[in-house]
C-alpha positions as CSV (number, residue, x, y, z in Angstrom):
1,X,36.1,106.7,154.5
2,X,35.8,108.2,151.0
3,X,39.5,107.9,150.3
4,X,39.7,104.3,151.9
5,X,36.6,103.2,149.5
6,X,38.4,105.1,146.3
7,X,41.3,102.8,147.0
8,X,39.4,99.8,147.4
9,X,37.5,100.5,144.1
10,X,41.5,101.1,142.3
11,X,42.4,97.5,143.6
12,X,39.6,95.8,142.1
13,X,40.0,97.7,138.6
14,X,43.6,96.7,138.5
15,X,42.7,92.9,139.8
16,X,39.7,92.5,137.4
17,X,42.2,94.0,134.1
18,X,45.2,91.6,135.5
19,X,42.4,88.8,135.0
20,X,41.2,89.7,131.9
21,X,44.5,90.0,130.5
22,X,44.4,86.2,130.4
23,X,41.3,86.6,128.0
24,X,43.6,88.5,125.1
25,X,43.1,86.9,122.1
26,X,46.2,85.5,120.4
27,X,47.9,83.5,123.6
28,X,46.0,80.1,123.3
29,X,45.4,79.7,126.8
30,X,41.1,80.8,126.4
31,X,40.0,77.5,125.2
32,X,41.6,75.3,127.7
33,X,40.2,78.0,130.3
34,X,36.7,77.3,129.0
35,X,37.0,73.8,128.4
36,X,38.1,73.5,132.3
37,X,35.6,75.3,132.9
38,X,33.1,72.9,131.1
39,X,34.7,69.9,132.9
40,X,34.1,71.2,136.6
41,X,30.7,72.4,135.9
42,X,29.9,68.8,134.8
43,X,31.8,67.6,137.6
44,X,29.7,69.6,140.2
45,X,26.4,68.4,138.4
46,X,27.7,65.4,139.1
47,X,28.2,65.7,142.7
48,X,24.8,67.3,142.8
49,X,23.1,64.6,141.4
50,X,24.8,61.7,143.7
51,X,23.6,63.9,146.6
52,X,20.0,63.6,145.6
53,X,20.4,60.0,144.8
54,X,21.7,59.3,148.0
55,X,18.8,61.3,149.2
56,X,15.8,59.2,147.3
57,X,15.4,62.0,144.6
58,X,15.0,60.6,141.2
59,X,13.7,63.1,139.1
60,X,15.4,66.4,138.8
61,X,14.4,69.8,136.6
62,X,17.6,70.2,134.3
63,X,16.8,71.3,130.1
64,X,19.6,68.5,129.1
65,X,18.4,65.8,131.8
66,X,14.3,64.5,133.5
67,X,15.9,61.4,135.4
68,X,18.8,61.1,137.9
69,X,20.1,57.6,136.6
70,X,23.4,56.1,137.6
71,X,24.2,56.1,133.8
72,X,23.7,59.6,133.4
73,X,25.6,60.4,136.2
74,X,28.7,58.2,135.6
75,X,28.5,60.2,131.9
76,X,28.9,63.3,133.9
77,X,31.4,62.1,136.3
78,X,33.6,61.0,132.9
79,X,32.8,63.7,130.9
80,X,33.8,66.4,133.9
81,X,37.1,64.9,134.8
82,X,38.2,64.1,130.8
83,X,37.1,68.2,129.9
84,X,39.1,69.3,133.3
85,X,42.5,67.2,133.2
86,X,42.5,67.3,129.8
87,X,41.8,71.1,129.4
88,X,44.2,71.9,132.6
89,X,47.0,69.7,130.8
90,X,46.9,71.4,127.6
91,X,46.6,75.1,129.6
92,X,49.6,74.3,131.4
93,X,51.4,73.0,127.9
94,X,50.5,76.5,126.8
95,X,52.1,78.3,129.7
96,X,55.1,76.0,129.4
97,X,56.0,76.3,125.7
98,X,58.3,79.2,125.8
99,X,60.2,77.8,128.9
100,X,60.7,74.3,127.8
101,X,63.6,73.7,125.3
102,X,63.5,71.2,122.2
103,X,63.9,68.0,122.9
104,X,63.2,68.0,126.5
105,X,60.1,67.8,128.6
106,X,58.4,69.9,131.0
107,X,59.0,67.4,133.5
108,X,62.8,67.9,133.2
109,X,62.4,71.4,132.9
110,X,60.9,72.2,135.9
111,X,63.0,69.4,137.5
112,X,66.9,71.0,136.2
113,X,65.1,74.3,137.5
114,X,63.8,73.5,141.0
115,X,67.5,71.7,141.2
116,X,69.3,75.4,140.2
117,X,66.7,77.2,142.9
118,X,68.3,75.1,145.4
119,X,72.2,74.5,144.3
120,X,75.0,75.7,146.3
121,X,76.1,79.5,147.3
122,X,78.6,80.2,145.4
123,X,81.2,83.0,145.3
124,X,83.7,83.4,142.4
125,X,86.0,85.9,142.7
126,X,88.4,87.2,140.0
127,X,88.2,89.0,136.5
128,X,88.6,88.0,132.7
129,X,88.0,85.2,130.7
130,X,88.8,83.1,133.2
131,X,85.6,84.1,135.5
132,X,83.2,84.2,133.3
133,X,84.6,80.5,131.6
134,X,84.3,79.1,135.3
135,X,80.5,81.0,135.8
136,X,79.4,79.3,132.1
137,X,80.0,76.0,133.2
138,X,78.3,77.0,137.1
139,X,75.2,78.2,136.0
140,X,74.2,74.5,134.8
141,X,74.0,73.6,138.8
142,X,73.0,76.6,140.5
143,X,71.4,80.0,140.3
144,X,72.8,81.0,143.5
145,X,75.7,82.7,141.5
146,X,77.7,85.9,143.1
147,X,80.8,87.0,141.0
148,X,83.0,89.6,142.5
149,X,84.9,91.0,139.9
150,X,87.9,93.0,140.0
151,X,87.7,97.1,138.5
152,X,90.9,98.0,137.8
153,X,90.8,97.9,134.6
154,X,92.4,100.3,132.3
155,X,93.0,99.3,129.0
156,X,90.9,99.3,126.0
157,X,87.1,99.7,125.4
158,X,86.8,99.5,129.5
159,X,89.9,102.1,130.1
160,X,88.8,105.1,127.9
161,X,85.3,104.8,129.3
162,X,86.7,104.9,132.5
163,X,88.9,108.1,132.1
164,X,86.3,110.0,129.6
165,X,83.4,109.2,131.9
166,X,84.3,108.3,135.1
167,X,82.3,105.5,136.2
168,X,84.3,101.8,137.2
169,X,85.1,99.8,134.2
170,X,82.7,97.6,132.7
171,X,84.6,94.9,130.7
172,X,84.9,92.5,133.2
173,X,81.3,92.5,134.5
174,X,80.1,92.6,131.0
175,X,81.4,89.3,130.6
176,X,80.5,88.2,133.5
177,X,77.1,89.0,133.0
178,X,76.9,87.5,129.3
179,X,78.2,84.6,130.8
180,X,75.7,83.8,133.6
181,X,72.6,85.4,131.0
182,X,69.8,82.8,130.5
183,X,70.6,82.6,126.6
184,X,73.8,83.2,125.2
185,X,72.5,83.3,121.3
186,X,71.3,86.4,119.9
187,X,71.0,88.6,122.9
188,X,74.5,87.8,124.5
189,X,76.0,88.3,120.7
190,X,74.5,91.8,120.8
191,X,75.7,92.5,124.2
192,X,79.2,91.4,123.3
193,X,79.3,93.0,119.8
194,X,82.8,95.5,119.3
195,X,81.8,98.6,116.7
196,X,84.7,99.0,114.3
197,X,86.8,102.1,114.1
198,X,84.8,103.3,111.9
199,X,81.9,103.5,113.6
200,X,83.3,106.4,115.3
201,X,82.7,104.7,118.8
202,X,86.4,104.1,119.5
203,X,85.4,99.9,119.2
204,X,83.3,100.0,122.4
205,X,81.8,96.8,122.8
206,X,78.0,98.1,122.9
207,X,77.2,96.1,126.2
208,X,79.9,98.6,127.6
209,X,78.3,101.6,126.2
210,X,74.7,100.4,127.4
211,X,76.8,99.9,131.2
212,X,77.6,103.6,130.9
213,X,74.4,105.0,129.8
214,X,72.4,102.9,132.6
215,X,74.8,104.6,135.1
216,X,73.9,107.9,133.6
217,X,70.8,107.6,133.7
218,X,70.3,105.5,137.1
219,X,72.9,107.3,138.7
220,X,74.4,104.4,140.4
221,X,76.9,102.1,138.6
222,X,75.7,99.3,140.8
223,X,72.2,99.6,139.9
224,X,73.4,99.9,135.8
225,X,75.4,96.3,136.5
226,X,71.6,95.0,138.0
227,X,69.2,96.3,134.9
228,X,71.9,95.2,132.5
229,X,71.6,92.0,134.4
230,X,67.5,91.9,133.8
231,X,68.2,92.6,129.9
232,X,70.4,89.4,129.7
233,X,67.8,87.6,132.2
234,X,70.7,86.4,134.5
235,X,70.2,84.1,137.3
236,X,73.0,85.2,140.0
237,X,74.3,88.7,140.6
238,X,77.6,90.5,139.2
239,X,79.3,92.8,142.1
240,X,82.4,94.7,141.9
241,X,85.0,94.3,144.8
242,X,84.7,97.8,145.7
243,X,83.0,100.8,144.0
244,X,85.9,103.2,144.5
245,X,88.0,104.4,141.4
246,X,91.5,102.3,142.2
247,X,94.8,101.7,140.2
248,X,97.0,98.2,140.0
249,X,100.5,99.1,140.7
250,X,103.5,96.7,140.7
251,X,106.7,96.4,141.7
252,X,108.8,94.6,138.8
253,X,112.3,93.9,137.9
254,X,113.2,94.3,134.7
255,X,114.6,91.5,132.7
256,X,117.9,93.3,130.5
257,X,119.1,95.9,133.1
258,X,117.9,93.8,136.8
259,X,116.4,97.3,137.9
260,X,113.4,97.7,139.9
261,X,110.4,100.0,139.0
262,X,107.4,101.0,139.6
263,X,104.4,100.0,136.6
264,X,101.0,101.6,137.1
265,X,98.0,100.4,135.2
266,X,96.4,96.9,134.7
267,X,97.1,96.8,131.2
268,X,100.8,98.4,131.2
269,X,102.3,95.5,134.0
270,X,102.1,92.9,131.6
271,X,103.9,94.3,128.9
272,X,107.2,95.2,131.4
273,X,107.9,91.3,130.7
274,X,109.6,91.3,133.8
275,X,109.6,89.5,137.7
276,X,106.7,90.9,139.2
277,X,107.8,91.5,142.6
278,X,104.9,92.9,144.7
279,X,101.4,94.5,144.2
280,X,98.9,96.9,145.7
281,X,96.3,99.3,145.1
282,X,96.4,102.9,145.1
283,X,94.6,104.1,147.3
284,X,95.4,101.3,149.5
285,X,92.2,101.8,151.5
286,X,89.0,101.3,149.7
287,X,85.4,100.2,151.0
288,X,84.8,97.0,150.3
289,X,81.3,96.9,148.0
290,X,79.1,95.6,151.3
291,X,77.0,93.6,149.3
292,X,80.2,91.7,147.9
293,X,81.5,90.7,151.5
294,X,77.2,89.7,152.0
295,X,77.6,87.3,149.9
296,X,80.8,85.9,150.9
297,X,80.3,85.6,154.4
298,X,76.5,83.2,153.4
299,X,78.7,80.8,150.7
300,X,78.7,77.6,151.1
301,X,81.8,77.7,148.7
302,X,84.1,80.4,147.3
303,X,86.5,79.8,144.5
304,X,89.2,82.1,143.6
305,X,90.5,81.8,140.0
306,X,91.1,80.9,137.1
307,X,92.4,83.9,135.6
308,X,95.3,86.2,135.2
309,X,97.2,85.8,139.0
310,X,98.6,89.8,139.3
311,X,95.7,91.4,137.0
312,X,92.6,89.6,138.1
313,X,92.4,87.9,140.9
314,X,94.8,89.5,143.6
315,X,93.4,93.1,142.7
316,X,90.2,91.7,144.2
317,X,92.4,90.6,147.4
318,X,94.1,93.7,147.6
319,X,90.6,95.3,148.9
320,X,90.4,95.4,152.4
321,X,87.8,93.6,154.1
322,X,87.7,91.0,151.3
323,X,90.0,88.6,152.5
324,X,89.0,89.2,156.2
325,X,85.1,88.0,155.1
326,X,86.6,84.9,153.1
327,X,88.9,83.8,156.3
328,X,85.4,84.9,158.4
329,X,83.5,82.7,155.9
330,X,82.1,79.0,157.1
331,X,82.1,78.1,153.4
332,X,84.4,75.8,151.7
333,X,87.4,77.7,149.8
334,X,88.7,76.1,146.2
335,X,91.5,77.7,144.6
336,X,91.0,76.4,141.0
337,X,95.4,77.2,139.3
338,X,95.5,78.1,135.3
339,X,95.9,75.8,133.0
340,X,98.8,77.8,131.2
341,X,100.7,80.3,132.3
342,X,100.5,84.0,131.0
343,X,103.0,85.6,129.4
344,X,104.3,88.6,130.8
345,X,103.0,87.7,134.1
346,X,103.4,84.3,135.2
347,X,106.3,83.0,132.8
348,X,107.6,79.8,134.1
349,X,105.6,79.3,137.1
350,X,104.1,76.3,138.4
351,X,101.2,75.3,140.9
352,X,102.8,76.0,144.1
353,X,104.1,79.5,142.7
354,X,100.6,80.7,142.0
355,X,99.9,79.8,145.7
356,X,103.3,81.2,147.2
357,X,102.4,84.8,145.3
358,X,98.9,84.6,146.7
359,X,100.6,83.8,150.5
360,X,103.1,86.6,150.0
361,X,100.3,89.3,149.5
362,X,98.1,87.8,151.9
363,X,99.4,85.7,154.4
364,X,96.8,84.4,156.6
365,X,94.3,83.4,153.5
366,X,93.8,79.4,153.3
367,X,92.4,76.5,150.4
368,X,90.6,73.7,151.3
369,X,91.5,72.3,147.9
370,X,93.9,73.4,145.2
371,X,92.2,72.5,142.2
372,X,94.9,71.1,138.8
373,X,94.6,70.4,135.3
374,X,96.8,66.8,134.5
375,X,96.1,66.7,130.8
376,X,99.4,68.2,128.8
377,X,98.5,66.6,125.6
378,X,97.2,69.0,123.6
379,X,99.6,71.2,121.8
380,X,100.2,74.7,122.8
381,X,100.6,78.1,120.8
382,X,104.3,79.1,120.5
383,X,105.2,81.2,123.8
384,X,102.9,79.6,126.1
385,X,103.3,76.8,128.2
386,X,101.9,74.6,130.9
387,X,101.2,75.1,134.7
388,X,103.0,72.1,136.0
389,X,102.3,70.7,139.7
390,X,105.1,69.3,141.5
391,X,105.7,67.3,144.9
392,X,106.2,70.1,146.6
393,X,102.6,71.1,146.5
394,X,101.1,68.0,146.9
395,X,103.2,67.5,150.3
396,X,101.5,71.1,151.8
397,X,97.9,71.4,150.5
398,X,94.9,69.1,149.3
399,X,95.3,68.9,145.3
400,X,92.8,67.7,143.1
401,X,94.0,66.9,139.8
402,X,91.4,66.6,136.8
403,X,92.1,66.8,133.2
404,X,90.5,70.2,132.8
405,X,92.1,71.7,129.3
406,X,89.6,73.1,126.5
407,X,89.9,71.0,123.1
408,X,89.9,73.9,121.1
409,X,91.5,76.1,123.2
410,X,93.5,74.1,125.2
411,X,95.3,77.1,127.1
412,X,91.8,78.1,128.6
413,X,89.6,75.3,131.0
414,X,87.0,73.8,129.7
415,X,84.0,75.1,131.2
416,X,81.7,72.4,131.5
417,X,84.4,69.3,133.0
418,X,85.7,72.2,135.7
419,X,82.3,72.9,136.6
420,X,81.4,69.6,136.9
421,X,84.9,68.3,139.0
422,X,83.5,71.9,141.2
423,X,80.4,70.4,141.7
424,X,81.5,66.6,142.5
425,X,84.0,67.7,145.3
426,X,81.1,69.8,146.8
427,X,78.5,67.0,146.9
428,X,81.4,64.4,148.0
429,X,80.7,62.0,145.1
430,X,84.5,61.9,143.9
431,X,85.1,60.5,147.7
432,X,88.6,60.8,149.6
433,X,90.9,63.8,147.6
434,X,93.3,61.7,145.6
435,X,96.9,63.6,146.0
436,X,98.8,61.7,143.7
C-alpha cells in the first residue's frame, strides 16, 4: 500500500510540473490562458443567472451585480464568449507560429499535413542521387516514406569508414535522410558539409562521421540511421537492404583486349569502362534487413530507380528475400528509367536495356508501369547522352512518358514534375496510360 501510494504521489508531481510548464514565462501562451479563462467564468455566470431567471429569482448576491436583468446577462453572455474564442484563437496562433510557414495559413498547414499523415505507402528502393532526388520531390505528398537503400558502398568518405571502422556505409542513407529531413536549410547544409583535407578528417562529410559515432555509441547501426533521422526531423524511415557487410562484384568485358574479368568494389566497376556482363554479391546469401521486406510487403506502391542500374539499384535486388517480398507485394510496382545514361556503366543503352538487365538478374520480377522522360531538348555535358525509348518497349510493357529532365541539370530528373507524374498515376487523375 505504501509503495502503491509513493507512486501515486510521483504521478501527480510530474502531472502538476508538465502543467505548470505551460506557465513559464517567455512563451506567450499565459495571457490567452487567463483571458480564456476570464471568458468561461463569465460564461458560466451567465448560465447561472438564466437558471435563476427561469426560476423567478431576481436579485442575486454578487460584489459586481444586485439584479439579475436580461441586460446584464446578455453583457455576460457577450463578454464570455468574445474573452473565450478570442483568447482560444490567439492561444492556438501562439502554438501554431513555429509550424506555420510565411505566407501560408494555419488552415493550409494543418490541411497539407493531415493530407501527408494519410498519403500513400511508399517504398523506393535504390541508392544515390537518384533516390534521394525521387524522395525530395515524395515528401510533398506523403510521410509514409520507406527508402531501402543499397550498402555496398566502397568508395570515398563512405568506403574508408567502412574498412577503418567496420560499420555499413553511410553515404547513401545520409542522403537519403537529408533528403526526406523536415528543413533542408541550415541543418541539412551541416549534415551534408565535406571537411577539407586539411582538416585532417580525410573529407568525411560530418553527417557520415555523426552516423559512425551514433553506432558507437548505440551499438546498432540501425538505431544510429533512426536518431540521425530525429536530428534532421524526418518524416519516413531510411533502412538498409540488409545489415550484413557485402561486396558488388561484376563480370565485365573489357573494351581494347575483349577479355572477361572479374571487378570487385562499387566504386572500381565503373571505371573498367567496359560491358558489364553479370552481377552479384559476395556473400551471395545475406539476411534481408526484416524491417525492409515489412515495409515492402504493406506498400501500396514500390518504385525502383532512378539511379545508377549496376551500382545502386540491382545491389539492392541481389539480396535475397527482397525481390521475393516485392513479387509477394499487393502494391503497385513503377520502374521510374534514367534520364541519361552513365558512363562507364550504362553507355549506349536505351529504355528497354535497363529493363532487359534488370530481367537477366532477376527473372520473375514485374512493372506495372515503366516510367520515361520525352524531353531531349536541353543540351547535355560532352560524354553523356540520353536514355532513348523505342517501339520495342512500348510493344511489351505499360510506358508512361512525361517530360521529366531538371532545367539546370538536365542529366538528373526533376524532383518535383516526377513526383508529381508518381502521384497522378497513383490517384488515376492522368486516366488511361498513353503508350505512344
Amino acid at each position: 500500500m505504501g509503495e502503491f501510494s509513493t507512486n501515486l504521489k510521483r504521478k501527480f508531481r510530474i502531472i502538476i510540473s508538465k502543467i505548470l510548464r505551460w506557465l513559464k514565462p517567455g512563451i506567450n501562451i499565459k495571457r490567452w490562458l487567463l483571458m480564456m479563462l476570464v471568458g468561461i467564468l463569465c460564461f458560466t455566470i451567465f448560465l447561472s443567472l438564466q437558471i435563476n431567471a427561469n426560476n423567478g429569482q431576481e436579485t442575486i448576491d454578487l460584489p459586481f451585480l444586485r439584479t439579475n436583468t436580461i441586460p446584464s446577462r446578455i453583457i455576460l453572455l457577450i463578454v464570455g464568449i468574445t474573452l473565450t474564442g478570442y483568447g482560444f484563437y490567439r492561444f492556438y496562433r501562439s502554438l501554431m507560429r513555429p509550424f506555420v510557414k510565411p505566407g501560408t495559413t494555419v488552415l493550409d498547414t494543418l490541411s497539407a499535413y493531415q493530407k501527408k499523415e494519410k498519403g500513400p505507402r511508399i517504398v523506393t528502393l535504390g541508392g544515390g542521387t537518384g533516390l534521394a532526388t525521387l524522395l525530395r520531390g515524395l515528401k510533398q505528398f506523403s510521410h509514409n516514406l520507406t527508402a531501402v537503400v543499397t550498402v555496398t558502398d566502397d568508395g570515398g568518405s563512405s568506403g574508408q569508414l567502412r574498412q577503418n571502422l567496420g560499420i555499413l556505409p553511410p553515404g547513401d542513407i545520409r542522403n537519403c535522410l537529408t533528403a526526406l529531413s523536415s528543413d533542408e536549410e541550415l541543418l541539412t547544409q551541416v549534415f551534408q558539409y565535406r571537411f577539407g583535407e586539411r582538416a585532417g578528417v580525410n573529407g568525411h562529410s560530418l553527417g557520415n562521421l555523426l552516423i559512425s559515432a551514433l553506432t558507437d555509441i548505440t551499438g546498432s547501426f540501425e538505431e544510429a540511421v533512426a536518431e540521425s533521422g530525429r536530428v534532421l526531423a524526418i518524416k519516413g524511415r531510411v533502412l538498409p537492404s540488409t545489415l550484413h557487410d557485402v561486396s558488388l562484384v561484376a563480370e565485365v568485358e573489357t573494351k581494347e583486349k575483349q577479355e572477361i574479368i572479374n571487378i570487385a568494389g562499387e566504386s572500381r566497376i565503373p571505371l573498367a569502362e567496359g560491358k558489364i556482363r553479370r552481377l552479384w554479391i559476395e556473400p551471395s546469401n545475406p539476411l534481408p534487413y526484416p524491417p525492409a521486406v515489412q515495409a515492402i510487403l504493406g506498400a501500396n506502391l514500390i518504385i525502383l530507380g532512378p539511379g545508377s542500374l549496376y551500382t545502386s539499384l540491382l545491389p539492392n535486388l541481389l539480396v535475397p528475400g527482397i525481390v521475393e517480398a516485392i513479387n509477394s507485394s499487393k502494391a503497385m510496382k513503377f520502374f521510374i528509367c534514367n534520364v541519361a545514361n552513365e558512363h562507364g556503366e550504362t553507355d549506349g543503352y536505351r529504355c528497354i536495356d535497363h529493363i532487359r538487365v534488370i530481367e537477366q538478374h532477376l527473372g520473375d520480377i514485374h512493372f506495372d508501369v515503366i516510367i520515361c522522360n520525352n524531353n531531349f531538348e536541353p543540351k547535355l555535358p560532352d560524354g553523356v547522352e540520353w536514355v532513348t525509348p523505342d517501339v520495342q518497349l512500348e510493344e511489351q510493357y505499360s510506358i508512361y512518358y512525361a517530360p521529366l529532365a531538371d532545367k539546370e541539370h538536365p542529366w538528373r530528373h526533376d524532383c518535383q514534375k516526377l513526383a508529381g507524374v508518381i502521384m497522378d498515376l497513383v490517384e488515376e487523375r492522368t486516366g488511361p496510360l498513353n503508350k505512344s
